[in-house]
C-alpha angles and dihedrals in degrees: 000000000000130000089249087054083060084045097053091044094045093050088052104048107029102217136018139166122257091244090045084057089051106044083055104049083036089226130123118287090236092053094061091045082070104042084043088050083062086065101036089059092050089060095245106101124047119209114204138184100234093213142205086293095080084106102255126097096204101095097197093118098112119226102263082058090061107045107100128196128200139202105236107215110219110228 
């Protein structure tokens, strides 16, 4: 897995969870939080909290569910 392999996922499908990233690139979830941090700083991916609002009141989801992480589009 390369950053340009992230690259080339996130550009096709928008938006993913951090454990779906990981579940698919079958890494740790904190590995992919650093490699995911490279695009974050170069202002093409956004990293986001999905809060209490997902429509559940449960709260079980644990914190590496709900980190989302989203494919900026350059205009």
């Amino acid at each position: 897995m390369s950053l340009l392999e992230i690259r080339d996922h996130l550009m096709q499908v928008k938006m993913a969870s951090l454990s779906s990233l990981a579940v698919y690139f079958n890494r740790d979830a904190d590995v992919l939080r650093g490699m995911l941090s490279h695009w974050v700083r170069c202002g093409r991916v956004r990293c986001f909290m999905k809060t209490a609002a997902c429509g559940g009141a449960c709260h079980k989801c644990p914190s590496a569910t709900t980190e989302i992480y989203e494919w900026l589009e350059v205009v």
